[in-house]
C-alpha distance (Angstrom), angle and dihedral (degrees) to the residues before:
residue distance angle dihedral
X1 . . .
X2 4.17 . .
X3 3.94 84.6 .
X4 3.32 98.2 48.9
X5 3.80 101.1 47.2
X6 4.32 92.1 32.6
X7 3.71 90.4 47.1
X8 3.75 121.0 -5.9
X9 3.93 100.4 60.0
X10 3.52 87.7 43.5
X11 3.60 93.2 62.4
X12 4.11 91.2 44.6
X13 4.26 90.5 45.1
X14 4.35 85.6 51.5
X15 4.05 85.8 53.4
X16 3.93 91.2 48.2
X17 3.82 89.6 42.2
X18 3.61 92.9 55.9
X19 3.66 94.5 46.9
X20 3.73 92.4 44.8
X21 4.40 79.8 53.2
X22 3.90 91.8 53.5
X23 3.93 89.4 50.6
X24 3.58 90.0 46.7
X25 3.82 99.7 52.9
X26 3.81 101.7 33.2
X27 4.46 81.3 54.9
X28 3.60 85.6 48.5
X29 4.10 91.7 59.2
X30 3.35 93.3 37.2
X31 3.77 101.2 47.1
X32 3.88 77.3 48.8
X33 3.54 97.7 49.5
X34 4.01 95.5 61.1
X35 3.76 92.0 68.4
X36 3.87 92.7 67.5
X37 3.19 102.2 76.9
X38 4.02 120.1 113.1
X39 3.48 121.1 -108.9
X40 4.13 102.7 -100.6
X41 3.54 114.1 -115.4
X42 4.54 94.9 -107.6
X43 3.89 118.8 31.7
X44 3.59 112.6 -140.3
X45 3.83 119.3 -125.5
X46 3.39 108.6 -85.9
X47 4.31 125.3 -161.0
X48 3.36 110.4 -163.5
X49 4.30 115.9 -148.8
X50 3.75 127.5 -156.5
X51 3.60 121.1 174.1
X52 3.98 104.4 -149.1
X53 3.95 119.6 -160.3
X54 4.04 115.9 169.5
X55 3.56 94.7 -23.2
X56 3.30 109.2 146.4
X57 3.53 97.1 131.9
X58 3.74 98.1 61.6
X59 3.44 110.5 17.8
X60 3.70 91.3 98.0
X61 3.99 96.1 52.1
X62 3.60 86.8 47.3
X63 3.62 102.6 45.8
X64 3.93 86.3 45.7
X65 3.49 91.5 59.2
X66 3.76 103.8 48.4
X67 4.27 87.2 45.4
X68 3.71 85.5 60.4
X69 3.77 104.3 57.1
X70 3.59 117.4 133.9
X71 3.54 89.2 -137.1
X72 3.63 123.9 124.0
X73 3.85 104.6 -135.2
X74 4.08 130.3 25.0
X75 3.32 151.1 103.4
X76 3.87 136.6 -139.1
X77 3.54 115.0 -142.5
X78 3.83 110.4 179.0
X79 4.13 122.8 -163.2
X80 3.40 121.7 -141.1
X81 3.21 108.2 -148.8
X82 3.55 115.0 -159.2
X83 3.57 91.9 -71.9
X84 4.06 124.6 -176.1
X85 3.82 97.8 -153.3
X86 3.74 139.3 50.7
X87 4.04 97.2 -63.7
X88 3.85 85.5 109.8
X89 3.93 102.4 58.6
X90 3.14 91.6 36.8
X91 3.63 104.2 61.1
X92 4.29 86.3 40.3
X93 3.71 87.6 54.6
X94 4.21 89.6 56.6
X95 3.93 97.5 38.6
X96 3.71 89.4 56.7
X97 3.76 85.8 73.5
X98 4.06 96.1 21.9
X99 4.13 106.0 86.3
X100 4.18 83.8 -176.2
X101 4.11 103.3 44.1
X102 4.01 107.2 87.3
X103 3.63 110.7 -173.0
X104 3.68 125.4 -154.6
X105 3.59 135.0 -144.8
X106 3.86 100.1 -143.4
X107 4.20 122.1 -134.1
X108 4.10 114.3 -112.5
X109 3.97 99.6 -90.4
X110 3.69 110.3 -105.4
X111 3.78 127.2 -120.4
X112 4.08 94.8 -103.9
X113 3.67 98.6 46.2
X114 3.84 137.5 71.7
X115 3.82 125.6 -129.0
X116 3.58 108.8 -105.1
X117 3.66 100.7 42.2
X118 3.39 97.1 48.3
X119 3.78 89.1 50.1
X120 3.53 93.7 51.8
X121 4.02 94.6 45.9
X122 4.04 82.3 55.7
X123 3.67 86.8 56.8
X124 3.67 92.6 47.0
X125 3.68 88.8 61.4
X126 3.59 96.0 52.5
X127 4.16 99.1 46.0
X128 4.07 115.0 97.7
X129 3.70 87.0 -179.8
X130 4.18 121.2 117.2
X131 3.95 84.6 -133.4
X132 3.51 127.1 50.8
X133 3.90 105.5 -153.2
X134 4.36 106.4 -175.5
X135 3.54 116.0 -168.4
X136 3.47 131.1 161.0
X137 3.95 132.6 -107.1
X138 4.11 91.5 -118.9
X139 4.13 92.0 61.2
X140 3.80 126.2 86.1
X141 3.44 116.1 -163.2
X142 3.80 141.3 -145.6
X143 3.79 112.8 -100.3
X144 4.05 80.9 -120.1
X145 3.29 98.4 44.8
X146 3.52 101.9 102.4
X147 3.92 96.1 42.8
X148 3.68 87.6 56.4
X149 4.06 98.1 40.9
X150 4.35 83.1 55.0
X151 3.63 90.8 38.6
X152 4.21 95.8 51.5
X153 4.34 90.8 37.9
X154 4.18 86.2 51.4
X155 3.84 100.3 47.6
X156 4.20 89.7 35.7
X157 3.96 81.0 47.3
X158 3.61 88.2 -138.4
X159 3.74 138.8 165.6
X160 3.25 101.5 -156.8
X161 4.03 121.1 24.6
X162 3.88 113.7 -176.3
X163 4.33 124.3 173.3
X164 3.98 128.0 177.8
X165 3.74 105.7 -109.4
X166 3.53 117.4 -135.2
X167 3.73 104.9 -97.1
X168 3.65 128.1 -156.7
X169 4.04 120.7 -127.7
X170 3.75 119.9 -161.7
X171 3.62 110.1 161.1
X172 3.91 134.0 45.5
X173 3.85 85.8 -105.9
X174 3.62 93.8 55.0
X175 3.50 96.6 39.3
X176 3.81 98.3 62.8
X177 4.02 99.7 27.9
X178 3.83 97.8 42.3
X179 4.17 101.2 57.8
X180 3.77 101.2 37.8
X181 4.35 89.3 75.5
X182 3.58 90.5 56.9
X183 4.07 93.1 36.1
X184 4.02 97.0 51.6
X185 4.06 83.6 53.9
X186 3.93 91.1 54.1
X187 3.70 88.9 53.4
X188 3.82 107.3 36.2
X189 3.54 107.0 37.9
X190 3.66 121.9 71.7
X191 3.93 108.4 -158.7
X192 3.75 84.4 -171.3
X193 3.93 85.2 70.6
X194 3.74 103.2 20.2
X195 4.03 90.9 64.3
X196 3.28 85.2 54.6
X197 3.91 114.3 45.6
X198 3.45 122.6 61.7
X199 4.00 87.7 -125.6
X200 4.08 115.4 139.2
X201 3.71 87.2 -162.4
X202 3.95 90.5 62.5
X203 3.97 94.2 65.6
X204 3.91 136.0 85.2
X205 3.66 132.5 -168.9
X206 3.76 140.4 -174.4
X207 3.70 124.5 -159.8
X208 3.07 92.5 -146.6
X209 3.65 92.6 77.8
X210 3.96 112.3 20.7
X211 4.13 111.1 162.7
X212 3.47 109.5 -173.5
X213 4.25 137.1 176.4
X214 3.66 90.7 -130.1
X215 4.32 81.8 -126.5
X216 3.36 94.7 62.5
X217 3.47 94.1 46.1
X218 3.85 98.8 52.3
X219 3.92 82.1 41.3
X220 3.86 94.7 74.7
X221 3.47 92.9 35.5
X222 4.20 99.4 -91.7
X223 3.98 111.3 -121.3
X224 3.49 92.4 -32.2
X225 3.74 94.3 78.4
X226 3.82 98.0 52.4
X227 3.72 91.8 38.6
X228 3.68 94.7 133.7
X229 3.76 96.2 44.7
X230 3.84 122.7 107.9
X231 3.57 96.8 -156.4
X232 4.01 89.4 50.7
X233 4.00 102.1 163.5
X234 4.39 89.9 47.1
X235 4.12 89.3 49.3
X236 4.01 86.1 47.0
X237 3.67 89.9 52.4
X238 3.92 89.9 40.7
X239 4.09 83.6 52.7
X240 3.52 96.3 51.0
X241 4.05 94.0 48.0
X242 3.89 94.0 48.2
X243 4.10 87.4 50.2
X244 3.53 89.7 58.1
X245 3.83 97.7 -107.3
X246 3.95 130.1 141.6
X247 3.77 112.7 -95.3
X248 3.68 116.3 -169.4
X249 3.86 142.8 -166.6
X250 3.78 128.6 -160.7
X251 4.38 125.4 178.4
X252 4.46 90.0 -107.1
X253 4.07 91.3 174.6
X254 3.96 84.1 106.3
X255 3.60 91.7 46.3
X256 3.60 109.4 43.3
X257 3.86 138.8 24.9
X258 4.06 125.3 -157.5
X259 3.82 131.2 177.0
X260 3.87 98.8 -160.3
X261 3.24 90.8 -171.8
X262 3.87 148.5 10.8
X263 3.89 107.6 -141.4
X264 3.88 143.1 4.1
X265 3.91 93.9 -86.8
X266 3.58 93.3 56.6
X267 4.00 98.9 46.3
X268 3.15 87.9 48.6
X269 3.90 99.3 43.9
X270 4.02 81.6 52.2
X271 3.31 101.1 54.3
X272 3.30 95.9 47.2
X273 3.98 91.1 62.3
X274 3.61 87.3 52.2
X275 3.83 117.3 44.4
X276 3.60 109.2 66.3
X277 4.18 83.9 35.8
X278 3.78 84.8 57.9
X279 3.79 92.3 58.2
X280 4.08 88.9 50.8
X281 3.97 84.0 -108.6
X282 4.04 92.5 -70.0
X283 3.84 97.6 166.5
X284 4.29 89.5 -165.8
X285 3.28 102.0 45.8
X286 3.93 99.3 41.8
X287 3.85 91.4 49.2
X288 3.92 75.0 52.9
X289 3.45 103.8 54.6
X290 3.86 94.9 46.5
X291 3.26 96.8 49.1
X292 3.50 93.5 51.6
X293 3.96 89.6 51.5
X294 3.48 91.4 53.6
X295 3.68 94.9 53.9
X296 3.60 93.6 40.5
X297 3.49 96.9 66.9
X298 3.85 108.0 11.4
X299 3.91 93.7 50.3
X300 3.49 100.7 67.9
X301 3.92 90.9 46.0
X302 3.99 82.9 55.5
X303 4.00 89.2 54.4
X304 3.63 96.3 44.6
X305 4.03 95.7 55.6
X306 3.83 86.3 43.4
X307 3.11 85.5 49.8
X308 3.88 99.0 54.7
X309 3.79 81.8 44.4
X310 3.64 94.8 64.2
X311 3.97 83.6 -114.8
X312 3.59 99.2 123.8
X313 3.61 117.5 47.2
X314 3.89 91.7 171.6
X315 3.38 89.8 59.9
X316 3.99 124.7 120.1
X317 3.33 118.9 -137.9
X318 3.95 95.5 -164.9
X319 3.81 100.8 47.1
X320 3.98 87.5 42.7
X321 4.05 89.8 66.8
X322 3.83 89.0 43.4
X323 3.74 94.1 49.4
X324 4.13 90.1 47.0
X325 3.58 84.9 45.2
X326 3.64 102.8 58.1
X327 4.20 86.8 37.9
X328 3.94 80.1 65.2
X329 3.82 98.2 38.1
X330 4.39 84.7 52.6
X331 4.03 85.8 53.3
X332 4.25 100.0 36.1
X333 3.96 98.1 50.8
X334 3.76 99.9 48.1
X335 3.37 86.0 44.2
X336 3.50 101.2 47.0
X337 4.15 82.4 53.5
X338 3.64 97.8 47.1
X339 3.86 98.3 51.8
X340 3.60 93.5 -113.6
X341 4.16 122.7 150.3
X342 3.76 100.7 -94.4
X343 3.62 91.3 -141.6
X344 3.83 87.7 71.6
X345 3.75 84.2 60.9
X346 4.04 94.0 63.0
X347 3.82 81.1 53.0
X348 3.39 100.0 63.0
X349 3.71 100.1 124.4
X350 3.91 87.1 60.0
X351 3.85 93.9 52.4
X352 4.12 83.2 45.1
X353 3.56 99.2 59.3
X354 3.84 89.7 37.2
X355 4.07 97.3 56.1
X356 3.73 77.4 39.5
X357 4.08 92.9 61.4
X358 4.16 87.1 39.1
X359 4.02 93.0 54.0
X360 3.57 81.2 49.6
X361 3.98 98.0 56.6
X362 3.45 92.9 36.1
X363 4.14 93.2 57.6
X364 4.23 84.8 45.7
X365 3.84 92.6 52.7
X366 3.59 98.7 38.2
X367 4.10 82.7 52.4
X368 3.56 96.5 46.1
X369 3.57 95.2 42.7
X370 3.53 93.4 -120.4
X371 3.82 98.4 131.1
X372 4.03 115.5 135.9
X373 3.59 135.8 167.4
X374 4.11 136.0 -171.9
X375 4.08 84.3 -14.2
X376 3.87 88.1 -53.5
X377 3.77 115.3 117.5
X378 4.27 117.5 -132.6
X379 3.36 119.4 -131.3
X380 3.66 114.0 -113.8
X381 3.64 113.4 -96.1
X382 3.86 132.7 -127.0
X383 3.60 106.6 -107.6
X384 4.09 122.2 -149.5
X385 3.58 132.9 -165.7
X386 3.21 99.9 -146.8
């Protein structure tokens, strides 16, 4: 048993490192690789979507942004969603001088759906446009952002075209809850396979940047059909994979910007809606998957101060450094990529054993049917074992 967890698993954790390495860098070139494509010779009408809840505090930033696209053809049309601040007058006070923002006065939220879906459907019914670009009303974006979103979705002939935004990280909360989303989807999903199975499971999504052909999206039903999901924008982009559809990703952090959230309680408070939601509320294989993490990259930690100890006389000096090596190299690239801090990368155990406390909560709230959101209770999911 000594051998085995001094030596052994150390050999078996440097084979899944490496593997988890070759995923990482062949996603990095072809992430890359969808930005390349020429601008097509007519841009489609484009309506852009934001669902707005109690943003008062960046509405106007984001608003701003999406007015000044250099894009020739769009719309913004901007839901309020029952908000309890000053989101409303605030977007009236721009559209009076705005001929392209629309601004929507969003229906109570009925007993069988959940907030941002049904927002978003309520946009859907209001957008002319060919695309169907949803963002959210925390992002700025890039005054080329949209011209290169259209640009990457036409020459990938996509029908859906997704990214993760660059996203800004303030406090110690944010800064180890926020990345690791973004980072587990560097590592564990191959685009090199996932474009070419027909396997929902091999997809991500981020709402905050949702391309769609407006066919495709009416195809698998459009927010409607996930309206009782909390991770709404990764079941759409499950939905359009198992229909058969082209599901794209591009690198965004150039073209847009998000704050998620504004301090440790509410990262954390977010993740914890999302993670076991994420997994489709599989109780086996989520218990799985974290405990793998943790031993994937606290394990060999565990050997090496043993090891200093005199603890662990199985132990191999050698393949040690290359295992801790690669554990960094699986943190610094994605990193590197996503415009993190690259100091946050050396402190990858920390962000571990935090994500490791959040998958945690999130599995006890989802059980107890405690899960909430902007003042809005969840309703309490079905659970699986398998």
């Amino acid at each position: 048993m000594i051998y085995y967890f001094t030596h052994a698993l150390i050999d078996h954790l440097i084979i899944f490192q490496a593997i988890s390495l070759v995923i990482i860098l062949s996603n990095v070139w072809i992430l890359s690789s969808g930005r390349r494509h020429a601008p097509p010779a007519l841009f489609p009408a484009v309506s852009i979507l934001v669902p707005a809840r109690n943003e008062e505090k960046n509405i106007a930033r984001c608003v701003g942004s999406l007015l000044a696209q250099d894009y020739p053809d769009f719309d913004v049309f901007i839901l309020d969603d029952q908000s309890e601040d000053a989101t409303r007058s605030i977007l009236d006070e721009i559209a009076l001088s705005q001929t392209r923002l629309h601004v929507i006065a969003g229906r109570p939220l009925p007993a069988d759906r959940l907030g941002k879906s049904w927002a978003c459907a309520q946009l859907a019914e209001q957008a002319p446009g060919e695309l169907l670009f949803f963002t959210d009303a925390d992002t700025i974006h890039a005054p080329h952002a949209l011209r290169s979103a259209v640009t990457a979705l036409i020459g990938e002939r996509a029908d859906l075209l997704t990214g993760y935004p660059r996203q800004e990280v303030r406090t110690w909360g944010e800064r180890l809850a926020v990345p690791f989303f973004s980072w587990a989807f560097y590592c564990f999903i191959p685009l090199a396979f996932a474009y070419r199975l027909r396997m929902p499971a091999l997809s991500s999504a981020l709402g905050q940047m949702l391309l769609f052909r407006r066919q495709a999206y009416q195809a698998v039903g459009g927010h409607n059909s996930v309206c009782g999901s909390i991770v709404e924008d990764l079941s759409l982009a499950r939905r359009i994979k198992a229909a058969g559809l082209r599901w794209r990703m591009i690198e965004a952090a150039d073209l847009i910007t998000c704050r998620m959230y504004t301090t440790s309680e509410e990262a954390f408070a977010g993740f914890s809606k999302n993670l076991f939601a994420a997994f489709g509320f599989h109780l086996l294989l989520y218990l799985f998957a974290f405990t793998w993490l943790f031993v994937l990259f606290w394990e060999p930690l565990v050997v090496l101060v043993l090891y200093v100890l005199g603890l662990a006389p199985y132990a191999q000096p050698a393949l040690l450094v290359v295992c801790l090596g690669l554990s960094l190299l699986l943190w610094l690239v994605p990193y590197r990529r996503m415009g993190f801090p690259l100091l946050l990368a050396l402190l990858y155990p920390v962000t571990v054993l935090a994500n490791e406390i959040v998958a945690f909560r999130s599995l006890l709230l989802s059980l107890s049917d405690r899960l909430a959101w902007k003042g809005r209770k969840l309703p309490r999911p079905r659970w699986k074992w398998l």
